[in-house]
mmCIF file of the C-alpha atoms, coordinates in Angstrom:
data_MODEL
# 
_entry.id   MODEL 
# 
loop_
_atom_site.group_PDB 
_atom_site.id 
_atom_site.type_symbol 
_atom_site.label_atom_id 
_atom_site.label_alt_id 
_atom_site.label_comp_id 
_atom_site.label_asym_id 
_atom_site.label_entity_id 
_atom_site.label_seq_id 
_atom_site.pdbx_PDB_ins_code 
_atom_site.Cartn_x 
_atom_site.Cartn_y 
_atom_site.Cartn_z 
_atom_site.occupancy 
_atom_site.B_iso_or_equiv 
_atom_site.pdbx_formal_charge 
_atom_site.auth_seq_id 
_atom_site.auth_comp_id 
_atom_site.auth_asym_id 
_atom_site.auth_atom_id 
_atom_site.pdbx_PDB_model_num 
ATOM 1  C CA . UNK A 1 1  ? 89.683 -30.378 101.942 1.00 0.00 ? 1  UNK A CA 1 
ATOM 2  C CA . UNK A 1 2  ? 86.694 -32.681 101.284 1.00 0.00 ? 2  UNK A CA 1 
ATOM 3  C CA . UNK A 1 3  ? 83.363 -31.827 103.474 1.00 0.00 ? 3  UNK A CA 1 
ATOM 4  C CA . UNK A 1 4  ? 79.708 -32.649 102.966 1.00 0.00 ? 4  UNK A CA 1 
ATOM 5  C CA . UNK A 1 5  ? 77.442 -30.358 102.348 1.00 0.00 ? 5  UNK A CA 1 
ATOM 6  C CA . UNK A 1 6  ? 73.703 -31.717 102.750 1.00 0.00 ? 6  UNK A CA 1 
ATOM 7  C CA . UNK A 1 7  ? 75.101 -34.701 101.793 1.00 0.00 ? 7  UNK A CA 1 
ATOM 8  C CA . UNK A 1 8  ? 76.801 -33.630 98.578  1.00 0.00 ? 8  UNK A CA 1 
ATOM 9  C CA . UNK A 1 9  ? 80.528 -33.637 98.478  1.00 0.00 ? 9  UNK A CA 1 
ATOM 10 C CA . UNK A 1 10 ? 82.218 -30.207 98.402  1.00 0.00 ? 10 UNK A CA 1 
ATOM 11 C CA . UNK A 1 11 ? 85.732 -29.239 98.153  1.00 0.00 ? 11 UNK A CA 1 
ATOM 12 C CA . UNK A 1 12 ? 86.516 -25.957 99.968  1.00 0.00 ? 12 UNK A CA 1 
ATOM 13 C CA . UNK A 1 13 ? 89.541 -23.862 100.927 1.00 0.00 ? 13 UNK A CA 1 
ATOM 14 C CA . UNK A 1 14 ? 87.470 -22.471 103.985 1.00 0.00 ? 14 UNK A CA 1 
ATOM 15 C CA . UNK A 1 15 ? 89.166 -23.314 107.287 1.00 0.00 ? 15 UNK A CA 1 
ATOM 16 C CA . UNK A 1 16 ? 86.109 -21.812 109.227 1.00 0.00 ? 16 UNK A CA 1 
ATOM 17 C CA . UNK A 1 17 ? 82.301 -21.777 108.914 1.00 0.00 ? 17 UNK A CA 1 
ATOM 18 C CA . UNK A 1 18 ? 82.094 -18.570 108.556 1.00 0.00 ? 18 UNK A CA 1 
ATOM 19 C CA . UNK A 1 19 ? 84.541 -18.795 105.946 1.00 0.00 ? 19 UNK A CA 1 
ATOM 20 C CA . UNK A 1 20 ? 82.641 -21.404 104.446 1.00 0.00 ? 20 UNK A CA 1 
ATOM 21 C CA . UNK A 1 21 ? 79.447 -19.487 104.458 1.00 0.00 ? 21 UNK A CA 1 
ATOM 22 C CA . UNK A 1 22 ? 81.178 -16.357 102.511 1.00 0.00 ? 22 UNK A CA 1 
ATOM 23 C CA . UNK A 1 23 ? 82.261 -18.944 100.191 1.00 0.00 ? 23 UNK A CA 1 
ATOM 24 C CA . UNK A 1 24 ? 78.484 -20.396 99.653  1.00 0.00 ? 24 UNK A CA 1 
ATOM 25 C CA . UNK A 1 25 ? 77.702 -16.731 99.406  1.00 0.00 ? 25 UNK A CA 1 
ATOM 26 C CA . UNK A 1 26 ? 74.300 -17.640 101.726 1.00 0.00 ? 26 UNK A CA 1 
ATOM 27 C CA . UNK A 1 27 ? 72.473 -15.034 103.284 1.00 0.00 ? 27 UNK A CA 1 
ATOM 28 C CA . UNK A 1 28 ? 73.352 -13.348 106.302 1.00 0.00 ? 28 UNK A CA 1 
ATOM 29 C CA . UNK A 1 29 ? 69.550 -13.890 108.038 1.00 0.00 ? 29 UNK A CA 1 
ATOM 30 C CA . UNK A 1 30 ? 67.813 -16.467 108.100 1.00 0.00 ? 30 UNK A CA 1 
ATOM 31 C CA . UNK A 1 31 ? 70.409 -19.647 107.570 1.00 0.00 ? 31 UNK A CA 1 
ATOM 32 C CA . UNK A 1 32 ? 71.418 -21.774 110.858 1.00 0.00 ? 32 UNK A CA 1 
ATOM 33 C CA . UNK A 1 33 ? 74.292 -24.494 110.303 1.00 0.00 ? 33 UNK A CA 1 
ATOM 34 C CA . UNK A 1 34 ? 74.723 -27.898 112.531 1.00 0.00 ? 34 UNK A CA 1 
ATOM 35 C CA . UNK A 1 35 ? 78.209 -29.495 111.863 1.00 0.00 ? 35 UNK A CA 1 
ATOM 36 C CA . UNK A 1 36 ? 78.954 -33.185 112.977 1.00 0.00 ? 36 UNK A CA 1 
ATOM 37 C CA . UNK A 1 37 ? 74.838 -33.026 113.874 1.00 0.00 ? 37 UNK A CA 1 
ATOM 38 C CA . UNK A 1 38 ? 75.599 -30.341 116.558 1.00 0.00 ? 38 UNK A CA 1 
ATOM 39 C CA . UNK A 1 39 ? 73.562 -26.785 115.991 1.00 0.00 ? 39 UNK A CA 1 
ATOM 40 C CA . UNK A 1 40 ? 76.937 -24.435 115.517 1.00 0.00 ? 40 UNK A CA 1 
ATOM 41 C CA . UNK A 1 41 ? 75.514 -20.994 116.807 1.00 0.00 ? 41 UNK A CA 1 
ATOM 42 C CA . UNK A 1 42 ? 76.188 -18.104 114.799 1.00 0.00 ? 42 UNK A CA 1 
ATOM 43 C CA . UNK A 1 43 ? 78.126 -16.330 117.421 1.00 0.00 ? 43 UNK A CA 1 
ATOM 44 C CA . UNK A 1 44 ? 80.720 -19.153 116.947 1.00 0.00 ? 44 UNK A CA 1 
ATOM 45 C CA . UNK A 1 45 ? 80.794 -19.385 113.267 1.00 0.00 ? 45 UNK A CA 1 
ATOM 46 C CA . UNK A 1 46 ? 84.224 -17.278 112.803 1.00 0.00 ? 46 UNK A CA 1 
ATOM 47 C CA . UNK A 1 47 ? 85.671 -19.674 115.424 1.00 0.00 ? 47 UNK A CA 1 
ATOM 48 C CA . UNK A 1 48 ? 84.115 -23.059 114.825 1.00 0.00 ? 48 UNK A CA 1 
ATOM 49 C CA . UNK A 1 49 ? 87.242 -25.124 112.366 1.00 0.00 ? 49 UNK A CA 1 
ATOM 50 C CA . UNK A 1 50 ? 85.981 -27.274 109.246 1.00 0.00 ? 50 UNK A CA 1 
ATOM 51 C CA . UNK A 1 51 ? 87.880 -30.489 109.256 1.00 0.00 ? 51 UNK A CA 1 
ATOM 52 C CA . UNK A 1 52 ? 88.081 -33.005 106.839 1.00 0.00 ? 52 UNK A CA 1 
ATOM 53 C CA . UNK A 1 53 ? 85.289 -35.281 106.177 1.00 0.00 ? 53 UNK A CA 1 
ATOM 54 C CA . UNK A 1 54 ? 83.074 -32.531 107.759 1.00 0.00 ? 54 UNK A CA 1 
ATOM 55 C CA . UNK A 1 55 ? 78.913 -33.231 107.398 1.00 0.00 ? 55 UNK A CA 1 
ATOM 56 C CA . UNK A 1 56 ? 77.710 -29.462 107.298 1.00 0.00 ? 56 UNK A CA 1 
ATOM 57 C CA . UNK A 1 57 ? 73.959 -29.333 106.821 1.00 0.00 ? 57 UNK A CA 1 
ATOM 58 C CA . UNK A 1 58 ? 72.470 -25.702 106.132 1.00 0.00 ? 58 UNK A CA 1 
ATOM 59 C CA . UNK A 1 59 ? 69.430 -24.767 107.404 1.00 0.00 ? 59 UNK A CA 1 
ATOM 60 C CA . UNK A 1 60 ? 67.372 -22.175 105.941 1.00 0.00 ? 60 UNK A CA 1 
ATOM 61 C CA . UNK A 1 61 ? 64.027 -20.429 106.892 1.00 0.00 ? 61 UNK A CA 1 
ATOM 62 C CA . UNK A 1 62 ? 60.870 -20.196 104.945 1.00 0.00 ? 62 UNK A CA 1 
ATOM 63 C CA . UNK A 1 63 ? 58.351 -17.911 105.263 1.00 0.00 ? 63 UNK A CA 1 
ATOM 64 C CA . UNK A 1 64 ? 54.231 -18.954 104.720 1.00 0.00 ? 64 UNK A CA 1 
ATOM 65 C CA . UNK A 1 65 ? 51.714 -20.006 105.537 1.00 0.00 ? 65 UNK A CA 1 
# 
């Protein structure tokens, strides 16, 4: 299926987010994930479904100062 990844056009296999963020190979700290505009928390991720047209945007910290 077709999703959006910040915006960019991805096509993914993954039926979940978490799925999707094993996929992405992102870090398992540190990285928060809003789907549809709605914060997804990471409790959920294993059960939150990707459908088709999906706008994921990924969220990652930075440290400084």
């Amino acid at each position: 299926m077709q999703v959006y990844l910040n915006n960019e056009a991805l096509q993914t296999e993954a039926a979940t987010i978490l799925q999707l963020t094993e996929q992405l190979a992102l870090p398992a700290m540190g990285v928060a994930l809003a789907v549809d505009g709605k914060l997804v928390p990471k409790t959920t991720w294993a059960d939150t479904p990707l459908h088709e047209g999906a706008r994921i945007t990924v969220i990652k910290a930075v440290c400084g100062g």
